[in-house]
DODO-233831 format. One line per 5 residues: number of its first residue (from 1); their letters; for each residue x, y negated, z of C-alpha. Coordinates in Angstrom, 1 decimal, m for minus. Example, Ala and Ser with C-alpha at 12.3 -4.5 7.8 and 13.67 -1.06 7.14 Angstrom:
BEGIN
1 = as = 12.3/4.5/7.8 | 13.7/1.1/7.1
***
This chain:
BEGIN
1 = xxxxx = 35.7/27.1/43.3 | 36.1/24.5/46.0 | 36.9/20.9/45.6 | 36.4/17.8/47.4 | 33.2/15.4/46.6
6 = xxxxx = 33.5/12.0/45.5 | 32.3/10.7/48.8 | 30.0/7.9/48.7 | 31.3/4.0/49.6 | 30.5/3.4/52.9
11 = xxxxx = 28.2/0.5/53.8 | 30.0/m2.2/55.6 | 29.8/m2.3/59.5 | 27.0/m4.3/61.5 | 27.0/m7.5/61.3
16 = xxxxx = 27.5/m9.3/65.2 | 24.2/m10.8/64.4 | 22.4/m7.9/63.6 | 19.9/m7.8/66.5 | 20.1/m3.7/67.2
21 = xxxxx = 17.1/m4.2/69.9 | 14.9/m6.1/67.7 | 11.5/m4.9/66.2 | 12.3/m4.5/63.3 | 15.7/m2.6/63.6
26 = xxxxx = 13.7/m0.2/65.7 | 11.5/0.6/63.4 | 14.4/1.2/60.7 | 15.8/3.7/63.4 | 12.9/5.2/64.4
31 = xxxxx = 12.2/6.1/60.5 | 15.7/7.2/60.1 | 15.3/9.8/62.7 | 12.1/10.8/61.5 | 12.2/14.6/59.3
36 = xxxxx = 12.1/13.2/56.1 | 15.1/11.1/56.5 | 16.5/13.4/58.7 | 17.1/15.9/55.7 | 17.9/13.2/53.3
41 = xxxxx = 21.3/11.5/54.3 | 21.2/9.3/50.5 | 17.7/8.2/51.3 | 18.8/7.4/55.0 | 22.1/5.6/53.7
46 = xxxxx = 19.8/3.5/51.3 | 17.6/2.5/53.5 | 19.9/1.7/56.1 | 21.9/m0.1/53.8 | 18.7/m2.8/52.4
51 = xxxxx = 17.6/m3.3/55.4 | 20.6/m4.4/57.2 | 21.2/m6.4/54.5 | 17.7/m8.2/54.4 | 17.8/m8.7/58.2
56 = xxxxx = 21.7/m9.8/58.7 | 20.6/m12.1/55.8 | 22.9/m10.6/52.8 | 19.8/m10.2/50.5 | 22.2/m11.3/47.7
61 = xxxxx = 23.8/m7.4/48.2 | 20.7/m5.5/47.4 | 21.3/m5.5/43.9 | 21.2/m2.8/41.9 | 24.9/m2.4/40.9
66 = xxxxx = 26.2/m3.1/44.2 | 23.7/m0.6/46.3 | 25.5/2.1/43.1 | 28.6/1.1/44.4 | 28.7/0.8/48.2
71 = xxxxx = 25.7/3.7/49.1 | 26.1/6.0/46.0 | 29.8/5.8/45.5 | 29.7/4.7/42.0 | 33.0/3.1/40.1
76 = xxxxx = 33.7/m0.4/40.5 | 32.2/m2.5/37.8 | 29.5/0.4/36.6 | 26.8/m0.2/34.3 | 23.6/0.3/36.3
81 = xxxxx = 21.6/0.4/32.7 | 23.6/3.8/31.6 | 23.5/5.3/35.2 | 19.6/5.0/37.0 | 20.6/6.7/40.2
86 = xxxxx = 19.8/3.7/42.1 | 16.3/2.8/40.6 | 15.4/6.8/41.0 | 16.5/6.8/44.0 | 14.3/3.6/44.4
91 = xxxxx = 11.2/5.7/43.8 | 12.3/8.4/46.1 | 12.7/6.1/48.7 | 9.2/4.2/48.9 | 7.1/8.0/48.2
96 = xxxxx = 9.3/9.3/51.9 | 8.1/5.7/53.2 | 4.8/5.8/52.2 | 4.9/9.6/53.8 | 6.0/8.3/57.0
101 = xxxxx = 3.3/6.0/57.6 | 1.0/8.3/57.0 | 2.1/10.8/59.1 | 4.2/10.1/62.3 | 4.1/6.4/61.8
106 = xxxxx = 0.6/5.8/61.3 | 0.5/3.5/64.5 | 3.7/1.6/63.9 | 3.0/m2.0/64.7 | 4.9/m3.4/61.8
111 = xxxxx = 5.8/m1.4/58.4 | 8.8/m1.4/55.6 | 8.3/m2.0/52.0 | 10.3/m1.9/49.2 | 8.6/m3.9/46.4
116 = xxxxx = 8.7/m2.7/43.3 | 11.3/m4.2/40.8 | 13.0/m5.6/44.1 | 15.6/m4.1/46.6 | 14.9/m6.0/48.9
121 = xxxxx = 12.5/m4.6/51.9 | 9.5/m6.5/53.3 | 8.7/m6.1/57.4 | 4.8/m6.3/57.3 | 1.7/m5.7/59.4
126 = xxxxx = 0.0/m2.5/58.4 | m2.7/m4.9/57.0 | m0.5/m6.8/54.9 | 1.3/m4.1/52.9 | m1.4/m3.6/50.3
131 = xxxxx = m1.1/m7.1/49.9 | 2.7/m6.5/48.9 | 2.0/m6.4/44.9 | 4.5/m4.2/42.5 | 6.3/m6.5/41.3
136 = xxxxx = 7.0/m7.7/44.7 | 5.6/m11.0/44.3 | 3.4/m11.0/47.3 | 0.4/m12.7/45.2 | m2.3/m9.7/45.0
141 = xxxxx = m4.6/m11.0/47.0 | m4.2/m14.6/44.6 | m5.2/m12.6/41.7 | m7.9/m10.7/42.8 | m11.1/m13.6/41.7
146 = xxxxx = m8.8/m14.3/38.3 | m9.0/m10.3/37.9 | m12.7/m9.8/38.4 | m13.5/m12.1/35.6 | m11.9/m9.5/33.1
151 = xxxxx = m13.8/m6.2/34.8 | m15.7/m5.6/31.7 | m13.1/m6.3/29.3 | m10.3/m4.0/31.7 | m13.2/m1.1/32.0
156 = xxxxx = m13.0/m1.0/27.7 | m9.6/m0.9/27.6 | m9.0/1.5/30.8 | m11.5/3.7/28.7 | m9.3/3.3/24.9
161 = xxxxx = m6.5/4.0/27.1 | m7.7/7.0/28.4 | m9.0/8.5/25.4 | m5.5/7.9/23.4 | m3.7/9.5/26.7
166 = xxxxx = m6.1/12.4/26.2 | m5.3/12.6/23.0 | m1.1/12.4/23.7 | m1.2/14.4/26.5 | m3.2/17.5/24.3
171 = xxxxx = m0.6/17.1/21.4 | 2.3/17.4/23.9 | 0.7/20.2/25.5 | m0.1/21.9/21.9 | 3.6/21.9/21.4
176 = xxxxx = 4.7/23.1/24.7 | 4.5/26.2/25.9 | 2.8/27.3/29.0 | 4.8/30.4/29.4 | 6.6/31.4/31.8
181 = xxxxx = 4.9/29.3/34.3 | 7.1/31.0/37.1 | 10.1/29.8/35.9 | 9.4/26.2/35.4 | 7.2/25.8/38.5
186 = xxxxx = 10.8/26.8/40.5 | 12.8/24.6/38.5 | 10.3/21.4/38.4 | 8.4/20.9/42.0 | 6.9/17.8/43.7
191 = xxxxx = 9.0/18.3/46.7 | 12.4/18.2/44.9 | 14.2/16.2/42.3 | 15.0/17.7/39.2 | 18.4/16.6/37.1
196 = xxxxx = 18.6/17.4/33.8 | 22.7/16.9/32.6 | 23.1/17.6/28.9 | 27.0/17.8/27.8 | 30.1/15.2/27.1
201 = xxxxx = 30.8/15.3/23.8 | 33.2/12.5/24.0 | 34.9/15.0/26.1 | 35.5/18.0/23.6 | 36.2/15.2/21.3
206 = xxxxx = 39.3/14.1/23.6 | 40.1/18.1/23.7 | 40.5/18.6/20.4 | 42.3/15.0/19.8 | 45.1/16.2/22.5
211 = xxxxx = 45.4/19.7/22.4 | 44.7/19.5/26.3 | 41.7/21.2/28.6 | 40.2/19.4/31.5 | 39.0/20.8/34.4
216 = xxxxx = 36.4/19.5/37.0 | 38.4/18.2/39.4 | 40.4/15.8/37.0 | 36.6/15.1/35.4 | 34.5/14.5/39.2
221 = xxxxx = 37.2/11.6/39.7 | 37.5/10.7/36.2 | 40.7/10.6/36.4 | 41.6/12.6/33.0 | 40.8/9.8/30.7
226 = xxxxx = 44.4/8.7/31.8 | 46.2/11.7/31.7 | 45.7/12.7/28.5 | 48.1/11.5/26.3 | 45.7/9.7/23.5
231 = xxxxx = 47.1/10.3/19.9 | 48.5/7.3/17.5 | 45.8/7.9/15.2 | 43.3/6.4/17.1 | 44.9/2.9/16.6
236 = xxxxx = 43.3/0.7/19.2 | 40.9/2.7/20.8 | 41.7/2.3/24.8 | 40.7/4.7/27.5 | 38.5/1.9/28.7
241 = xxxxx = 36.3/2.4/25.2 | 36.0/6.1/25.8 | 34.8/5.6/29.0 | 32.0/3.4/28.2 | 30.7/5.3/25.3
246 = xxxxx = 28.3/8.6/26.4 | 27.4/11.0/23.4 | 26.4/14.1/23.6 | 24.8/16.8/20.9 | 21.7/17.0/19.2
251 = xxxxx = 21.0/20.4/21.0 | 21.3/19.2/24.4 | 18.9/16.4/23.7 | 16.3/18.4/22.0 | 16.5/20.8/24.9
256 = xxxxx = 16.2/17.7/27.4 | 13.4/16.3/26.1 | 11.3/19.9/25.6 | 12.2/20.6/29.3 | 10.9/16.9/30.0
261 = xxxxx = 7.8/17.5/28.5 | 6.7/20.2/30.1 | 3.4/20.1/32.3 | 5.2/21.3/35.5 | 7.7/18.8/35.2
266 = xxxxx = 6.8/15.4/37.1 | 8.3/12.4/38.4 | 11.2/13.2/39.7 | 12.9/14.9/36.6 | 16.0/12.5/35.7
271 = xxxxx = 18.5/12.9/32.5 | 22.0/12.3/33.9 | 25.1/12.1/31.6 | 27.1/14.4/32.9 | 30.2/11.7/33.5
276 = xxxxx = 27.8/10.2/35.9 | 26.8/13.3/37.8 | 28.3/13.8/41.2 | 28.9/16.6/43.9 | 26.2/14.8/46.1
281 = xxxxx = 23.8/14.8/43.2 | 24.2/18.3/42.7 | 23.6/19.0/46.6 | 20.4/16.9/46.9 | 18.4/18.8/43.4
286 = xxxxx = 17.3/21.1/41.3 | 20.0/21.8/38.0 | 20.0/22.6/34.5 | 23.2/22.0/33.2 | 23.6/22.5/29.3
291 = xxxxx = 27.1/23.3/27.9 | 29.7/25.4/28.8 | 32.8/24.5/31.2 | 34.3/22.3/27.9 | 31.3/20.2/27.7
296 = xxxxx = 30.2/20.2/30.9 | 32.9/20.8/33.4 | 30.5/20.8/36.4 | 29.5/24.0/35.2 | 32.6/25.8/36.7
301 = xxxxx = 31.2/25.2/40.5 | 28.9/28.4/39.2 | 31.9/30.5/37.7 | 31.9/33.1/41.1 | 28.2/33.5/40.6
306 = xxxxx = 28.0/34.2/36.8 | 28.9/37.1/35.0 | 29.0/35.7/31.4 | 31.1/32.9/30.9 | 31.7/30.6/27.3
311 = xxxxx = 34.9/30.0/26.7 | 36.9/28.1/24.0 | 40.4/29.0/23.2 | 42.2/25.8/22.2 | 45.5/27.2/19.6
316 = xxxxx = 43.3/29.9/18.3 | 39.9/27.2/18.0 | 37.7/30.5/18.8 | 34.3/30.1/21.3 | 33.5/33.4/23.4
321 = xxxxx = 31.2/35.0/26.0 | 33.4/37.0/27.9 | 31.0/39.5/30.2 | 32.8/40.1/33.4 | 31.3/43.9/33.9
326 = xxxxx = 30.3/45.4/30.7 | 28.3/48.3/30.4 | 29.3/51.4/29.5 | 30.4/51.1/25.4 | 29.5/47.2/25.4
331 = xxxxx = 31.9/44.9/24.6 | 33.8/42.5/26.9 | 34.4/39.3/24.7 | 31.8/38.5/21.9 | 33.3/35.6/19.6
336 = xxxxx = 31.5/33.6/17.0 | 31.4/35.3/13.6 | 30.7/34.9/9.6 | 28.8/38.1/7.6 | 27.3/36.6/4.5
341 = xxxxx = 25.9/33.7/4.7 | 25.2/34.1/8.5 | 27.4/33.3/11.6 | 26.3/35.1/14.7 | 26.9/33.0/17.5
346 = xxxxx = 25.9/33.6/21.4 | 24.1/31.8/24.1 | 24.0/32.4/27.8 | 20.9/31.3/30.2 | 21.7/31.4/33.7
351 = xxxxx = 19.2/31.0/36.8 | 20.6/30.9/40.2 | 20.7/29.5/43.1 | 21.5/25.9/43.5 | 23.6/23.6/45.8
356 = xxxxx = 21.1/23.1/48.4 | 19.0/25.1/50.4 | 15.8/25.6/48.5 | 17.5/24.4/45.3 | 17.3/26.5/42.1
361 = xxxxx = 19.8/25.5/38.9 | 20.3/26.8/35.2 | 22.9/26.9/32.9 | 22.3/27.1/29.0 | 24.7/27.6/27.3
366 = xxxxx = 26.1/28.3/23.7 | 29.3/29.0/21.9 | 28.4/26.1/19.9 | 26.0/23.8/18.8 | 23.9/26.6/17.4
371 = xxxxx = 24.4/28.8/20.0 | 23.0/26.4/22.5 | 20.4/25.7/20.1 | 19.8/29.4/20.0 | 19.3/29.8/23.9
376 = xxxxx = 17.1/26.9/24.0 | 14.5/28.4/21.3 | 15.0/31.4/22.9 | 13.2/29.7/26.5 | 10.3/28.1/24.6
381 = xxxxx = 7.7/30.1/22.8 | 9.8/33.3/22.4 | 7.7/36.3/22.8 | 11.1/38.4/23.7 | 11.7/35.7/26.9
386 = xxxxx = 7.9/36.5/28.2 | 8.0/40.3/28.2 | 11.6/40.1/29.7 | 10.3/37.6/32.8 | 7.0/40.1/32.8
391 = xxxxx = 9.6/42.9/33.2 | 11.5/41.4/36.3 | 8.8/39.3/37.9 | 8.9/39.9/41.6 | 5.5/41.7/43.0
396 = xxxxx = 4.0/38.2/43.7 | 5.1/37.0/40.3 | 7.9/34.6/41.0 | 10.9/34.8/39.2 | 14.3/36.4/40.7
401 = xxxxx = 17.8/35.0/39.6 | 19.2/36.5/36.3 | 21.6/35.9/33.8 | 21.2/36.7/29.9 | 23.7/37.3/26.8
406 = xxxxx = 22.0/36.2/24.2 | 22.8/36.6/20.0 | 21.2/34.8/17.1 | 22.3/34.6/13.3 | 23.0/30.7/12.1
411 = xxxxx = 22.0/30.0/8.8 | 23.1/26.0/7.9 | 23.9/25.4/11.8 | 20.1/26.5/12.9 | 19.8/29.8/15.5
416 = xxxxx = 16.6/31.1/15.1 | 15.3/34.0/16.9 | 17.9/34.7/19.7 | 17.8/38.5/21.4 | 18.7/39.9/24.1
421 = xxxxx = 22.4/41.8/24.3 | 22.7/41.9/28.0 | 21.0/41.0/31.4 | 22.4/40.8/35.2 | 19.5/39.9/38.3
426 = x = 21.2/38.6/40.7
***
């Protein structure tokens, strides 16, 4: 599926008293050029965009919601606090900064900074940018006697601090598997962003309410919230309130925060709702998007890749896996069932490629809440998901691209011990 991204605001044109010759333009041009930025046109646009600001004397535009707005093309009015691509991007920003000048620009005369907590960049003599504190206050070098008088007193409590960290950091690591390595070492990287975008559940709320499907195009653009035809029974309740409310299931958030937990997974690893995610998100990271196409629509720019895909028939209210080449005597469609007191309900894990070169993305998936609940157990501490990533590891023991059918028997909405039904390496 093709569609048309959401294309970022563009920042406004120079201003006549921009001096373009100037040192410290220069420099901004001389880093935007540089590899880094080169392959990073957000981080470029950022950049570009603060320090024009800062040096055609706009400071007052580096705020947060107005860099989401004019460099990251968000909505008009959006509320930075429910939407952290700016202050990620933030961080992203001064580690390819801090990576130029100590590579190619090691004997620049004068450097960039972007404080912490600030938007705003500094122009400073190599000497002077340690001085530059986190909060951007400029004061470090002030502090430093007041500091020295609380060495002994910062050396116990560095040392309590440590010991409780230890302590966290073995618990987490006690309830998080280490297997398969492979896998999550693709997925979470130092050299690439990681967004984790669990599913709308305002979204299949709205479905249900109007008897209506949307589709990703309609959802990118946000448009749907008024073109579905809202029902009396909600009485007051406006588009506007739909749009600023985010839930999602407790499923997706338990998966979230297991795959955010993980030792391989490091700074870079963001939770996006996925009414916030964009096309040039998705070309810039690594993916794992949770839901099917109903609850997550950006799901659908993987369709042509996938061989089993969830759906949800709306007059019938029946959730599927349809497999798109069944083996010999396998079924095509597996829907959600009762025997006894169990319901057998499917999941579907997906690992492919991503949107950008390099890029890797999953999809897990569920015919319902269990079912996704299912496929996520299934990844973590199942001793059927080791042998099978044993089974297909490549000779140097990375991981190939696959697909998996998976079914599990819910007993009081809980899917425990998922199997395998089918496979697909792609």
């Amino acid at each position: 599926m093709q569609m048309e991204s959401r294309t970022p605001a563009k920042t406004p044109p120079p201003d006549p008293q921009l001096d373009r010759q100037g040192e410290q333009w220069q420099l901004v041009e001389r880093i935007l050029a540089s590899p880094g930025f080169a392959k990073s046109p957000r981080l470029s646009s950022f950049l570009s965009y603060v320090c024009r600001c800062a040096l055609e004397g706009r400071s007052g535009e580096t705020q947060e919601q107005k860099i989401g707005m004019r460099v990251f093309g968000r909505p008009d009015g959006y509320n930075p606090s429910e939407d952290s691509v700016v202050r990620s991007q933030a961080r992203l920003l001064r580690q390819k900064l801090d990576e130029y000048f100590e590579s190619e620009g090691r004997d620049e005369p004068i450097r960039v900074v972007v404080p912490k907590g600030s938007y705003v960049p500094q122009f400073v003599k190599p000497s002077e940018s340690k001085a530059v504190d986190p909060a951007g206050s400029g004061h470090a070098e002030g502090m430093r006697s007041f500091s020295i008088g609380f060495a002994a007193l910062g050396a116990l409590l560095l040392l309590v601090c440590a010991l409780l960290a230890t302590d966290i950091w073995a618990h987490l690591r006690a309830q998080t598997p280490r297997d398969p390595q492979p896998l999550w070492t693709a997925l979470f990287n130092p050299r690439q962003r990681t967004i984790i975008v669990p599913s709308d559940s305002t979204l299949v709320l709205l479905e249900e309410l109007t008897r209506t499907s949307v589709h990703l195009t309609d959802y990118s653009d946000h448009t749907y919230l008024h073109k579905m035809p809202l029902p009396t029974v909600l009485g007051p309740l406006t588009v506007d309130d739909l749009a600023g409310h985010q839930y999602t299931s407790m499923a997706d958030l338990n998966l979230a925060v297991r795959l955010a937990k993980l030792p391989e997974a490091n700074h870079q690893v963001e939770i996006r709702f996925a009414r916030n995610l964009t096309l040039s998100d998705m070309k810039e990271a690594n993916l794992v998007l949770i839901g099917g196409e109903r609850s997550n629509p950006w799901t659908e720019l993987f369709e042509r890749q996938t061989r089993f895909h969830v759906n949800y028939d709306v007059p019938t209210k029946t959730n599927t896996v349809v497999d798109l080449a069944p083996q010999k005597g396998a079924a095509a469609t597996y829907a959600e069932r009762t025997t006894g007191t169990d319901r057998i309900v499917y999941g579907v894990v997906a690992f492919l490629p991503g949107m950008c070169e390099g890029c890797d993305a999953m999809l897990v998936q569920g015919t319902s809440m269990a079912g996704t609940e299912g496929a996520s157990d299934f990844l973590f501490g199942n001793q059927g998901f080791r042998e099978f990533l044993h089974k297909i590891a490549r000779p140097d023991g990375s991981v190939p691209h696959f697909e998996l059918l998976l079914q599990a028997n819910s007993v009081g909405g809980n899917a425990p011990k998922a199997s395998i039904l089918a496979y697909d390496l792609l």
